[in-house]
C-alpha positions as CSV (number, residue, x, y, z in Angstrom):
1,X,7.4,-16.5,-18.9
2,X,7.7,-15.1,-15.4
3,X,4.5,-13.0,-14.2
4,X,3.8,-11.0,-11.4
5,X,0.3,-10.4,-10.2
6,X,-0.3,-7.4,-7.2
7,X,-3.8,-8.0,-6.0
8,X,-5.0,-4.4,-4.3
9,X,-8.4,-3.7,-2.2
10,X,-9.6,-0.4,-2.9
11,X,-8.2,2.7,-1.2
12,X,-10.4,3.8,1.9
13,X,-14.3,5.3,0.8
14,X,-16.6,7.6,2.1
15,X,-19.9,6.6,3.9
16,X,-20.7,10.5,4.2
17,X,-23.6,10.3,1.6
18,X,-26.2,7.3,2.5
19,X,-28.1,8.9,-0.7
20,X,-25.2,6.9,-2.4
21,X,-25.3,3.7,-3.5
22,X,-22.3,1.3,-2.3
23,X,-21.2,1.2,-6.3
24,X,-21.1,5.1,-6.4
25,X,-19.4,5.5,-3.1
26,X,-16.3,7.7,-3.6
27,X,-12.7,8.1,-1.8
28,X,-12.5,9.7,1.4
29,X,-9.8,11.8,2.2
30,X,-7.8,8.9,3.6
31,X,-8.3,7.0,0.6
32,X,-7.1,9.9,-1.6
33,X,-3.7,10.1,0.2
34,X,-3.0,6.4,0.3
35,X,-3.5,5.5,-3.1
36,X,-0.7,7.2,-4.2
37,X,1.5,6.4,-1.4
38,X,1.0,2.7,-2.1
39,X,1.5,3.2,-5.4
40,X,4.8,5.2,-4.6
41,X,5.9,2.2,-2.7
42,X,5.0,-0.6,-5.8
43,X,7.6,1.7,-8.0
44,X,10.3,2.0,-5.5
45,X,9.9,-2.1,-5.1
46,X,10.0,-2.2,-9.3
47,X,6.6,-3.4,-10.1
48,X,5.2,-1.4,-12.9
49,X,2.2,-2.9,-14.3
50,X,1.6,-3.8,-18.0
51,X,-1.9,-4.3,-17.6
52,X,-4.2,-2.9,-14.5
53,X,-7.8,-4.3,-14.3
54,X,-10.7,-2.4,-11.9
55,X,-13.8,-3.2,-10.6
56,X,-15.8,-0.5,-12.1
57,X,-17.3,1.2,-8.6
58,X,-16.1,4.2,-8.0
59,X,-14.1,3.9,-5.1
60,X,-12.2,1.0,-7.3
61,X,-12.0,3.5,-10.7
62,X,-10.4,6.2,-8.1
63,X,-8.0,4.0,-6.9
64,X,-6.4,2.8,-10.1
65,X,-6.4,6.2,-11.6
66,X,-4.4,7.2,-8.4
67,X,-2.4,4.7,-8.5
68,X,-1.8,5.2,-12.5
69,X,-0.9,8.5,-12.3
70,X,2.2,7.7,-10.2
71,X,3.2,4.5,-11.9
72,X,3.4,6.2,-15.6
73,X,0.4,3.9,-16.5
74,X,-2.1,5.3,-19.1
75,X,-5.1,6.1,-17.3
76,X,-7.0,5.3,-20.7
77,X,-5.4,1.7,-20.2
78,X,-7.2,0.8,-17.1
79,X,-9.6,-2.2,-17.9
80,X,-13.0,-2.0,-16.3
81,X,-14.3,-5.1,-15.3
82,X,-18.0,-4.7,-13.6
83,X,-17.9,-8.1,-13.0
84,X,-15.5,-8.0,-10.2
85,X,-17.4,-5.6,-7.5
86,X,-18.1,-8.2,-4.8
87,X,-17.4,-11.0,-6.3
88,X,-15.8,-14.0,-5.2
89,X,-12.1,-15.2,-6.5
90,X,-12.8,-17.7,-9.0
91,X,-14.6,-14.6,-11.1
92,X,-11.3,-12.6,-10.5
93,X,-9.5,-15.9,-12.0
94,X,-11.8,-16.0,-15.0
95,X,-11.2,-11.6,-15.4
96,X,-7.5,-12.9,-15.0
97,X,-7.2,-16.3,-17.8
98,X,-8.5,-13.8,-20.1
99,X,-5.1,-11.6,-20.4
100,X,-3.0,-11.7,-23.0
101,X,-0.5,-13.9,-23.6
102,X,2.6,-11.2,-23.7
103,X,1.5,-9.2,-20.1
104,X,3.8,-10.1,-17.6
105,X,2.5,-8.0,-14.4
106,X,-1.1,-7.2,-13.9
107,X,-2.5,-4.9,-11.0
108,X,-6.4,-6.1,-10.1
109,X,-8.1,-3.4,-8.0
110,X,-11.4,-5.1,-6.4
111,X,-13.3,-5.3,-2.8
112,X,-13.7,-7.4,0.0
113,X,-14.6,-10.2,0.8
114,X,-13.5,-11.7,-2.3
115,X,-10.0,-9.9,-2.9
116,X,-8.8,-11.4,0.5
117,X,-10.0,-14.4,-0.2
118,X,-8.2,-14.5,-3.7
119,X,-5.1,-13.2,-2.2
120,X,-4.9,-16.4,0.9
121,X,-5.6,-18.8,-2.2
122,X,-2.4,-17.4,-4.1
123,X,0.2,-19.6,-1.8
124,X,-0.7,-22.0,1.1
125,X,2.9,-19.8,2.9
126,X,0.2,-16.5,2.9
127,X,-2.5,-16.0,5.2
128,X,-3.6,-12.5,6.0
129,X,-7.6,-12.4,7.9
130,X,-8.3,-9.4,6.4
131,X,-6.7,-7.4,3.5
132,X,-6.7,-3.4,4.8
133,X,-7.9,-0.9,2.6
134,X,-5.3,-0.1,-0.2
135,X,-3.7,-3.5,0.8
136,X,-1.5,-5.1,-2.1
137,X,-0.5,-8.6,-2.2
138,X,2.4,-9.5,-5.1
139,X,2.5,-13.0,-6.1
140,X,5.4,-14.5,-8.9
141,X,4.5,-17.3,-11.0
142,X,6.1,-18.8,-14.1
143,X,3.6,-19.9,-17.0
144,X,3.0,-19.9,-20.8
145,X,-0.3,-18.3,-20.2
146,X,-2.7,-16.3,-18.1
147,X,-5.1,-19.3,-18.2
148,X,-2.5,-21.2,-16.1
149,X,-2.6,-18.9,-13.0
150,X,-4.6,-21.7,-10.8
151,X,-2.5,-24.4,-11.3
152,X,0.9,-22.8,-10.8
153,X,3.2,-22.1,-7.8
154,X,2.7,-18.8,-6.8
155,X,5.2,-17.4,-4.5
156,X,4.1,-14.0,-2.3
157,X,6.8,-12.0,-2.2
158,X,5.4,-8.6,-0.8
159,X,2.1,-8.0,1.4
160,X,2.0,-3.8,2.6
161,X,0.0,-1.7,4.0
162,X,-0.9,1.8,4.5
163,X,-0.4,1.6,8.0
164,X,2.5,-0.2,7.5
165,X,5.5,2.3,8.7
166,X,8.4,0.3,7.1
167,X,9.3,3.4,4.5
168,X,7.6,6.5,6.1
């Protein structure tokens, strides 16, 4: 089966409130208008998810249901995963082996370091330093299963940006 798996760093967050914790932290205004645009952009390209997964800080939770909202994805749908706020990429492999069989495209909302550092591991041809804020990397694979994702070829076929004029 073919899969598709977009790999997204949170949409930009607000340090107004230092009363906050960095897992409470929520959107800024910034963040709040380029969710959606990136979003807008993943539907023009075609990629819909079937499944999205989110770290469950706020800023990530805001994000995907931003994001949902202009995909046509069930906000209900979104999977929480607590275990992905700053974590490194061999947990987001482990959230990831654990998808179903029959889910061709998943969207993983998480932070940095860890989601830059998972997205330069998807194909030796992709190397970005650091993955912006509501940055999306797409990678293609074919596989039977989920659980195969480390071991097969990946090929990126889309890396965008906010900041990234191409369809402004």
């Amino acid at each position: 089966m073919e899969r598709t798996l977009v790999v997204i760093r949170h949409a930009k967050s607000s340090w107004n409130d230092p009363l906050k914790s960095d897992f409470e932290r929520p959107l800024n205004d910034r963040g709040n208008r380029d969710a959606p645009e990136m979003a807008a952009r993943l539907k023009k390209a075609g990629l819909i998810p079937d499944l999205v997964i989110a770290s469950s800080a706020k800023r990530t939770r805001q994000t995907a249901l931003l994001m949902a909202e202009v995909l046509g994805y069930d906000k209900d749908r979104i999977q929480l995963e607590e275990k992905l706020y700053h974590c490194v990429p061999a947990t987001m492999e482990e959230v990831l082996y654990a998808v179903a069989d029959d889910v061709s495209t998943v969207f993983m909302v998480a932070h940095n370091p860890g989601i830059t550092e998972f997205a330069n591991q998807l194909s030796p041809q992709f190397y970005v330093g650091n993955l912006p804020t509501c940055g999306v990397v797409a990678a293609s694979f074919s596989a039977a299963s989920w659980a195969e994702l480390a071991t097969a070829k990946k090929n990126v076929f889309l890396y965008d940006t906010p900041k990234n004029e191409h369809d402004r």
